[in-house]
C-alpha positions in Angstrom: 24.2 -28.6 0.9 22.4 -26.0 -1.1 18.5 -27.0 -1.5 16.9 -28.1 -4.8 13.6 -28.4 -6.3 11.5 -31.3 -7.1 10.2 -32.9 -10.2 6.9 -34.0 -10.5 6.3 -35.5 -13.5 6.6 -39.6 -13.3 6.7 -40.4 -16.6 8.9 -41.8 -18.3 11.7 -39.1 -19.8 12.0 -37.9 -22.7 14.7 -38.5 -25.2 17.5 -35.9 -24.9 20.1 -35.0 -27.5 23.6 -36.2 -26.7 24.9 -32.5 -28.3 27.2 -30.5 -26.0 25.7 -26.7 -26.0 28.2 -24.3 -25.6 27.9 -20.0 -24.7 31.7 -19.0 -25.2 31.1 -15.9 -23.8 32.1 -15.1 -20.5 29.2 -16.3 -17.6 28.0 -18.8 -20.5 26.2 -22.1 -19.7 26.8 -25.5 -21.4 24.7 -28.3 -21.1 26.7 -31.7 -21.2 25.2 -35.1 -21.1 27.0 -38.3 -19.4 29.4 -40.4 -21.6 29.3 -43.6 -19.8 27.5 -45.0 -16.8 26.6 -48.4 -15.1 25.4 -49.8 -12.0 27.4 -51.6 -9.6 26.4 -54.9 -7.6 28.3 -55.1 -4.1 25.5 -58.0 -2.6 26.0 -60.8 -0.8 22.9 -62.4 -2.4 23.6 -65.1 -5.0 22.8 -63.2 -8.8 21.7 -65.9 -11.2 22.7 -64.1 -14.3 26.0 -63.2 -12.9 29.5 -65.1 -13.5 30.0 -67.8 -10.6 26.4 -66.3 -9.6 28.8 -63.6 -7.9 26.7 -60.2 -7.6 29.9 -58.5 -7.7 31.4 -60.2 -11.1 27.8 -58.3 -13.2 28.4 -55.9 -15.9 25.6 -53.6 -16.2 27.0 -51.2 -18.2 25.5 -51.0 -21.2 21.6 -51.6 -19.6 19.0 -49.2 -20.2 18.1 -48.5 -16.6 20.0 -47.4 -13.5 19.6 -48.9 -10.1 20.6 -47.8 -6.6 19.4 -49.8 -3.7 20.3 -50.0 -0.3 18.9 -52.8 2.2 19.2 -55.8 3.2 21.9 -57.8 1.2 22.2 -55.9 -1.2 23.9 -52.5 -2.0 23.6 -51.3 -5.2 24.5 -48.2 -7.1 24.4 -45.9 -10.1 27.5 -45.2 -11.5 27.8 -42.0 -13.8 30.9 -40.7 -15.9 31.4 -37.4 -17.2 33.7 -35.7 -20.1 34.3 -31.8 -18.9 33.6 -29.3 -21.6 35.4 -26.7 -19.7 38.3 -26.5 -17.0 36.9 -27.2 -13.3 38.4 -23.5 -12.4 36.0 -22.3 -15.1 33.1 -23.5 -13.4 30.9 -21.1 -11.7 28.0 -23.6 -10.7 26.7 -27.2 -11.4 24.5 -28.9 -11.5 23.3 -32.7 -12.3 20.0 -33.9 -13.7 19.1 -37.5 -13.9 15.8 -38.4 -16.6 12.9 -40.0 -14.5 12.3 -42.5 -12.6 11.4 -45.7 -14.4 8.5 -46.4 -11.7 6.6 -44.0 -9.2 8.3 -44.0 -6.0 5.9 -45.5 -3.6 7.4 -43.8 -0.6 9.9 -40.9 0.2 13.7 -41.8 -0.3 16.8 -40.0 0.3 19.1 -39.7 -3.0 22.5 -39.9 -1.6 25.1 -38.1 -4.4 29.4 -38.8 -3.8 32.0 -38.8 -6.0 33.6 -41.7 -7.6 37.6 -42.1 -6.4 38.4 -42.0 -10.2 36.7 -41.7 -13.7 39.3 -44.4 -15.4 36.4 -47.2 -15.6 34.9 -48.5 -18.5 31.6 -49.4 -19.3 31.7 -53.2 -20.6 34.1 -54.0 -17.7 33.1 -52.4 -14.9 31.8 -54.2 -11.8 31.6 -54.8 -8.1 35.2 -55.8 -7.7 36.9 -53.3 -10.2 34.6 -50.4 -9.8 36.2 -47.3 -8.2 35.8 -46.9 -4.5 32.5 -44.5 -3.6 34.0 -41.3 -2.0 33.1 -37.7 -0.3 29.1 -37.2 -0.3 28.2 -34.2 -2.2 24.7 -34.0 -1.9 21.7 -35.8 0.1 18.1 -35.0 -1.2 15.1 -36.6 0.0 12.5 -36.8 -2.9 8.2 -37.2 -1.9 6.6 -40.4 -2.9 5.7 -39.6 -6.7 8.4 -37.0 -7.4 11.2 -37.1 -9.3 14.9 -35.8 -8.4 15.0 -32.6 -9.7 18.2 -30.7 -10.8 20.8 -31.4 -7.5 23.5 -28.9 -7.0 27.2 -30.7 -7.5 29.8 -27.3 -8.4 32.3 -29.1 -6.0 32.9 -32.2 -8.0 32.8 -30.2 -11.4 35.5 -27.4 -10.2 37.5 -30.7 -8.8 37.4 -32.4 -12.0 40.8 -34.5 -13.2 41.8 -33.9 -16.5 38.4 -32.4 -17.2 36.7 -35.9 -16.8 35.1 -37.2 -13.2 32.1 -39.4 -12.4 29.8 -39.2 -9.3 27.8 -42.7 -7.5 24.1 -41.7 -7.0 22.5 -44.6 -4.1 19.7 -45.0 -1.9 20.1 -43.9 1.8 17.4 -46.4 2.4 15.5 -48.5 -0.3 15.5 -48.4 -4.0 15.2 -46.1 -6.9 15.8 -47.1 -10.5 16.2 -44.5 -13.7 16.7 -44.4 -17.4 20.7 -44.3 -18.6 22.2 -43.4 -21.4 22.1 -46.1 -23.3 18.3 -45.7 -23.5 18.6 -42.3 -24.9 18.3 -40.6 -21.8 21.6 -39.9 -19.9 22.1 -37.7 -17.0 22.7 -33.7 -18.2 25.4 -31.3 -16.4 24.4 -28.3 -16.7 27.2 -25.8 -16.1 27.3 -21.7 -15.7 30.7 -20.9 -16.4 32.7 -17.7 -14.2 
């Protein structure tokens, strides 16, 4: 796992312009931010403003915050989708950036980063029973008590990319961490350095 810095600012982030930046020349970098994401009940806990009260039945898609949680009952992640700008075998290095947290974290947590099984999910149906199934970790990064996750080093699941779209889960080793999505104007950037 390579090692990445950390964020200190705990505001809130900034708005960030949904553009695609592109260097055609060789060794270029292009900035690319997410196209969809959710997040993803898998509780047994009963979720009042879920169908049947079923945690698992919840779309969250189109929510302005992010949750990942891990404790208890409850297992929650974030769910982010990606559209490739370039080919996967283009991709020198990669790297994902998520905006703030919404809240301070109180305590250190471990951000846990795997890739999703598939990227065929959509965002006003996708839930705890349909959601694709979480697979290989790519990156574990514990973040201080009032830090943000800075950028986190994910060139594996960009070179691996199918049909130049894939999507990655960010969760909680332990405990909770909630961010802005895309929907509130902040999505989650790639930023990619291209061979």
């Amino acid at each position: 796992m390579a090692s990445v810095g950390l964020a200190d600012d705990t505001s809130s982030a900034a708005s960030v312009s949904s553009d695609v930046s592109v260097d055609n020349a060789k060794g270029g970098k292009v900035d690319t931010p997410a196209v969809k994401d959710s997040t993803i009940y898998r509780s047994t806990v009963s979720c009042p403003d879920c169908p049947d009260r079923n945690c698992y039945k919840c779309t969250l898609g189109y929510n302005n915050t992010l949750l990942a949680n891990t404790g208890g009952l409850a297992y929650i992640s974030a769910l982010v989708g990606f559209d490739m700008p370039v080919k996967g075998s283009s991709v020198k290095s990669c790297t994902v950036q998520i905006p703030a947290f919404t809240t301070p974290l109180q305590s250190a947590i471990t951000v846990v980063i795997s890739k999703a099984a598939s990227s065929d999910w959509d965002e006003a149906t996708v839930d705890g029973e349909n959601a694709p199934a979480i697979g290989d970790q790519i990156a574990s990064v514990e973040v201080p008590a009032f830090n943000n996750l800075a950028a986190v080093d994910i060139t594996p699941a960009c070179q691996s990319a199918k049909n130049k779209k894939f999507s990655i889960y960010f969760n909680a080793q332990f405990g909770r961490f909630e961010f802005w999505s895309k929907d509130s104007g902040n999505p989650a950037i790639l930023h990619i350095t291209k061979k």
